[in-house]
C-alpha positions as CSV (number, residue, x, y, z in Angstrom):
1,X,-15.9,-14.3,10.9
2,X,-15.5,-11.2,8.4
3,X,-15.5,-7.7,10.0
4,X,-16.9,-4.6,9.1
5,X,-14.1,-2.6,7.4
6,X,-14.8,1.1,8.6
7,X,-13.9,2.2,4.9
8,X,-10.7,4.3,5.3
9,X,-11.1,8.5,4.9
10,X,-7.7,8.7,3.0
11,X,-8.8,7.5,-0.5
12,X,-11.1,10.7,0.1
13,X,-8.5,13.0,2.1
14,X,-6.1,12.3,-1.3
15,X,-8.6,12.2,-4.2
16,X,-10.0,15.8,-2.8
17,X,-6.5,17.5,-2.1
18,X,-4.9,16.5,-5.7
19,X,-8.2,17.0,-7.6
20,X,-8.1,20.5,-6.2
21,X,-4.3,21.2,-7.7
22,X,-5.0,18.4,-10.7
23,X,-5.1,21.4,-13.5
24,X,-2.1,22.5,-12.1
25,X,0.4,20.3,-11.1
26,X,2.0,17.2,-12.7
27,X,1.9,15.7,-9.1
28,X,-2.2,15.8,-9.0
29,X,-2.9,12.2,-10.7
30,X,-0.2,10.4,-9.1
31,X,-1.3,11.5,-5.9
32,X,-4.8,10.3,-6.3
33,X,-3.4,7.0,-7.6
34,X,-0.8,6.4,-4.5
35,X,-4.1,7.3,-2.0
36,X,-6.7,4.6,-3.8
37,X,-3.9,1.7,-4.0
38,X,-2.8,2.2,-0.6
39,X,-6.6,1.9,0.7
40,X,-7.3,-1.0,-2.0
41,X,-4.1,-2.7,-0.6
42,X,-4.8,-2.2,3.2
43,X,-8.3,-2.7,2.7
44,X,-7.5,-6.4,0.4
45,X,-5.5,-7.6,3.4
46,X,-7.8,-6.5,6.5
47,X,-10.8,-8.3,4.5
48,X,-8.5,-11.4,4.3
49,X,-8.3,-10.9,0.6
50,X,-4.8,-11.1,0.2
51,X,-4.6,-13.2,-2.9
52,X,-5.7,-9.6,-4.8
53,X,-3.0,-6.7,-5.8
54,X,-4.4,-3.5,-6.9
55,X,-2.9,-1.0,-8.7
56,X,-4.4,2.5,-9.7
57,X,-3.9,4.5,-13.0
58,X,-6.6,7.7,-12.9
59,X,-9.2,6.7,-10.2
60,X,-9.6,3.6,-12.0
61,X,-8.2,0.2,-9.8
62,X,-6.9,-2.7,-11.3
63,X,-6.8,-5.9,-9.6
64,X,-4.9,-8.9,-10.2
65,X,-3.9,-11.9,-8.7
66,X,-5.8,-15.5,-8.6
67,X,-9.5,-16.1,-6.1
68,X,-9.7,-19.3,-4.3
69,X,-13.3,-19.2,-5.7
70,X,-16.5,-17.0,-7.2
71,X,-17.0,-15.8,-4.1
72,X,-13.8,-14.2,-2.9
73,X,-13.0,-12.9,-6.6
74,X,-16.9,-11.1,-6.3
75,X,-16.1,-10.0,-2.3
76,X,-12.8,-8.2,-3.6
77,X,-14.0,-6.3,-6.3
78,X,-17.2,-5.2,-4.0
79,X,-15.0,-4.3,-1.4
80,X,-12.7,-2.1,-3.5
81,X,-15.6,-0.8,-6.0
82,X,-16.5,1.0,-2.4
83,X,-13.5,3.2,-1.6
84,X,-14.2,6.9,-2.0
85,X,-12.7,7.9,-4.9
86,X,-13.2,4.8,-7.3
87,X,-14.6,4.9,-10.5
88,X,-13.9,2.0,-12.0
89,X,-12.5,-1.3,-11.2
90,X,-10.8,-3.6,-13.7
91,X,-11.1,-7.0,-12.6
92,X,-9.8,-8.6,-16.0
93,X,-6.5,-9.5,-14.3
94,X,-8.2,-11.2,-11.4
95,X,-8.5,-14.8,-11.9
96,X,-10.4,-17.5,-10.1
97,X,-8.6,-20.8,-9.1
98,X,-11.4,-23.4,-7.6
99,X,-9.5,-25.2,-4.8
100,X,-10.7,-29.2,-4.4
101,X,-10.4,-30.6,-1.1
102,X,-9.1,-34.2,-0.1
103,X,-12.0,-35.9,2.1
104,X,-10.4,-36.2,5.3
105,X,-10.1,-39.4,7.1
106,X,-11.6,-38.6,10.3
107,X,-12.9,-35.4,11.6
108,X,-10.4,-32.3,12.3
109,X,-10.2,-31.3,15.8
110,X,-12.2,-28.4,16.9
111,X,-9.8,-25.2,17.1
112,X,-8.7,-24.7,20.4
113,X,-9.3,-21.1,20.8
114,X,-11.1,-18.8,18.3
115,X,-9.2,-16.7,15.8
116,X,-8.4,-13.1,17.6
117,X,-10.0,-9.9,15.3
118,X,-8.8,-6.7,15.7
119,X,-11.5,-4.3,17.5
120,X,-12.8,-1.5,15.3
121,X,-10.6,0.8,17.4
122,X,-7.7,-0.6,16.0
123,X,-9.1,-0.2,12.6
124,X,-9.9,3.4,12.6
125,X,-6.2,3.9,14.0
126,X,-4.5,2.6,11.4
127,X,-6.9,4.4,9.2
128,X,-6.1,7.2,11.6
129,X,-2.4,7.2,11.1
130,X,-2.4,6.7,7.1
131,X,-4.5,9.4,7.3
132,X,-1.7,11.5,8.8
133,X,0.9,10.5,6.2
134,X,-1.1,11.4,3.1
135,X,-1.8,14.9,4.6
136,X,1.7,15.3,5.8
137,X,3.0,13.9,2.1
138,X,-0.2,16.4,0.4
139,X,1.1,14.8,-3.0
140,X,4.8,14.7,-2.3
141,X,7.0,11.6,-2.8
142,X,10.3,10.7,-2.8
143,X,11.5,10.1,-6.1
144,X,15.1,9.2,-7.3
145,X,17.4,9.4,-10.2
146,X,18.6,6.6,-12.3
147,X,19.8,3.8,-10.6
148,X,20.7,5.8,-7.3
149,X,19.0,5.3,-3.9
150,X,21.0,8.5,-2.6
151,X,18.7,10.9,-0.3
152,X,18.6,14.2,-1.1
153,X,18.9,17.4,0.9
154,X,14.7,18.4,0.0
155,X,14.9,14.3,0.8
156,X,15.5,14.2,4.0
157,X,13.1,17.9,4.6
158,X,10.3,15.6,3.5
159,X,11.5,12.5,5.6
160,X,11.4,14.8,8.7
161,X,7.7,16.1,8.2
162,X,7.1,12.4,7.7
163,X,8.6,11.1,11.1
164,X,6.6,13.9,12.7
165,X,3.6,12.8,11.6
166,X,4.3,9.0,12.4
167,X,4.4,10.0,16.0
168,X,0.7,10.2,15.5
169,X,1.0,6.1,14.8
170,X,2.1,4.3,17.6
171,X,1.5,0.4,18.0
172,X,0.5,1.3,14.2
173,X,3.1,-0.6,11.4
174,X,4.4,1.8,8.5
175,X,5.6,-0.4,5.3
176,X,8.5,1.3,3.4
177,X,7.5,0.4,-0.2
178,X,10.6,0.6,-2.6
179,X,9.9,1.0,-6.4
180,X,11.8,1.3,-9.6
181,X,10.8,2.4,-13.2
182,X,11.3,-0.4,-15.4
183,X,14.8,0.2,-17.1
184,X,17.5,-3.0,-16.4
185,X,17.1,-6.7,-15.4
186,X,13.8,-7.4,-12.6
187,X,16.4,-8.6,-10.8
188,X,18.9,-5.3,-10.4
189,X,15.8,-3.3,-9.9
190,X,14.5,-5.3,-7.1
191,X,18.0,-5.4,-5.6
192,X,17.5,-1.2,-6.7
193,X,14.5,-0.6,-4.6
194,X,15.1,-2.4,-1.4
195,X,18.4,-0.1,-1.1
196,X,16.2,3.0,-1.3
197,X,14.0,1.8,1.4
198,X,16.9,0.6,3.9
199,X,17.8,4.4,2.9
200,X,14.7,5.3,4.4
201,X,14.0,3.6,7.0
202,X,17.4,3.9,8.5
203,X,17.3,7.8,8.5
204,X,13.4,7.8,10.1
205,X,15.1,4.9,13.2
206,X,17.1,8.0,14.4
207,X,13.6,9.4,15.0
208,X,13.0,6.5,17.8
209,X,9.6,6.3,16.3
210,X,6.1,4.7,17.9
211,X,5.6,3.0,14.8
212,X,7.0,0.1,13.8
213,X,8.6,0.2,10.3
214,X,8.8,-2.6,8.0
215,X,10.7,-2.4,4.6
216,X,9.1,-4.4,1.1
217,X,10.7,-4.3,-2.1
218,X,8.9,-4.2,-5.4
219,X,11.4,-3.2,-7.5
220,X,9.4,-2.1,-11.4
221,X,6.5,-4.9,-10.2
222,X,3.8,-1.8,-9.2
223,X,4.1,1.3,-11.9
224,X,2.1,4.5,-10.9
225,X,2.9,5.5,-14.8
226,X,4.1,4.4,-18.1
227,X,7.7,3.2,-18.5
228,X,7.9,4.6,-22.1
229,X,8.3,8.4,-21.2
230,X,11.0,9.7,-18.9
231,X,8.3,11.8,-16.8
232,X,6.9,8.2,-16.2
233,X,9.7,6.4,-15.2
234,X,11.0,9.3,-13.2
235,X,7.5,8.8,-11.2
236,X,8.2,5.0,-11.0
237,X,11.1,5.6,-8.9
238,X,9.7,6.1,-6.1
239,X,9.0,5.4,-2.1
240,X,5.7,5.0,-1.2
241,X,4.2,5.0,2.7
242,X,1.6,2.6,3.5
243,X,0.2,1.8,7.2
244,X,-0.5,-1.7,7.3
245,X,-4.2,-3.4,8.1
246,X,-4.0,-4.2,11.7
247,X,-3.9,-7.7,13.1
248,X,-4.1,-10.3,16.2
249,X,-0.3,-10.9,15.6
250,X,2.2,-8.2,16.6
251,X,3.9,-6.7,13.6
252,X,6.6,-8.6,11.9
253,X,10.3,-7.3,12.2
254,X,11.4,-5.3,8.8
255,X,12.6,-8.2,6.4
């Protein structure tokens, strides 16, 4: 039964703090695109619509991935196409696989109980607590230098603000996203990014948050900017905060 997704405030919250400093600073645009993937992603998986990625460069999302069908490719580019924020939504990169189903031999059982949704309060929590970070984060990110995963001294400053605002999220499950820019083998750099969100997550565990924390690895797989410039992959390296779309199940341990 699909649920109506109360559409998540931070896509707006982001897009109106860095457009206000975009003339400015070199962290405006970035911060607009980290605020619509994060809501395009949470938003994807909540809807069940999982099979899409989404990626943002300018306020323009790109999806990709492959649709069981017409109608789940159509239902994810609607439901993105409605964040606050978006512009555009390039769907060229989302394909559509038809799925044929084997006639069954006899009738399947009737499911024993129905599927569990979350209520709309524990929508607008999650959305709640995202909402925290991005303020808290007001454009900042952690970024790295080549090939290191240390944490710096203005790191860990930034860490701290974080962990207060996750006391905001409890029952809620923040993801540790690890990225890389694109120099070296995929391999080394998703090896590379997975150490610089253990980094993290082990200093915000001191913390004894509410929150559960869960670490993913993307290694150079999700660019915020080009590789070919050094101001681009500097951006790539990155750590990015997203609260994931609530469920029935209780949040998975960190991998």
């Amino acid at each position: 039964m699909p649920v109506s997704w109360p559409r998540l405030g931070v896509g707006a919250a982001v897009f109106a703090v860095a457009a206000a400093g975009l003339a400015v600073s070199p962290f405006g645009a970035p911060a607009i695109e980290t605020g619509l993937a994060s809501d395009a992603r949470a938003l994807l998986l909540h809807d069940e619509l999982g099979f899409a990625s989404a990626r943002a460069e300018g306020r323009t999302l790109i999806l990709t991935g492959a649709a069981p069908g017409p109608a789940s490719h159509a239902a994810a580019v609607k439901a993105v196409a409605a964040l606050p924020g978006v512009i555009k939504v390039d769907k060229a990169g989302l394909s559509i696989t038809e799925r044929v189903k084997a006639k069954p031999v006899a009738p399947e059982p009737a499911p024993t109980a129905p599927m569990a949704i979350p209520p709309k309060t524990a929508v607008r929590a999650a959305a709640d607590c995202q909402a925290a970070l991005n303020r808290t984060l007001n454009g900042r990110r952690l970024t790295y230098r080549l090939e290191s995963a240390r944490l710096s001294t203005e790191d860990r400053a930034l860490l701290d603000d974080v962990a207060a605002a996750a006391r905001s999220c409890a029952k809620q499950t923040i993801v540790i996203e690890g990225h890389t820019d694109a120099a070296g083998s995929e391999a080394a750099n998703l090896r590379l990014s997975e150490r610089r969100a253990r980094a993290v997550e082990a200093y915000l565990r001191q913390f004894e948050l509410p929150a559960a924390l869960v670490v993913r690895a993307y290694g150079e797989m999700r660019p915020i900017a080009s590789n070919n410039s050094e101001a681009g992959r500097s951006a790539n390296r990155r750590i990015d905060f997203v609260v994931a779309a609530p469920s029935a199940e209780p949040p998975a341990e960190s991998d």
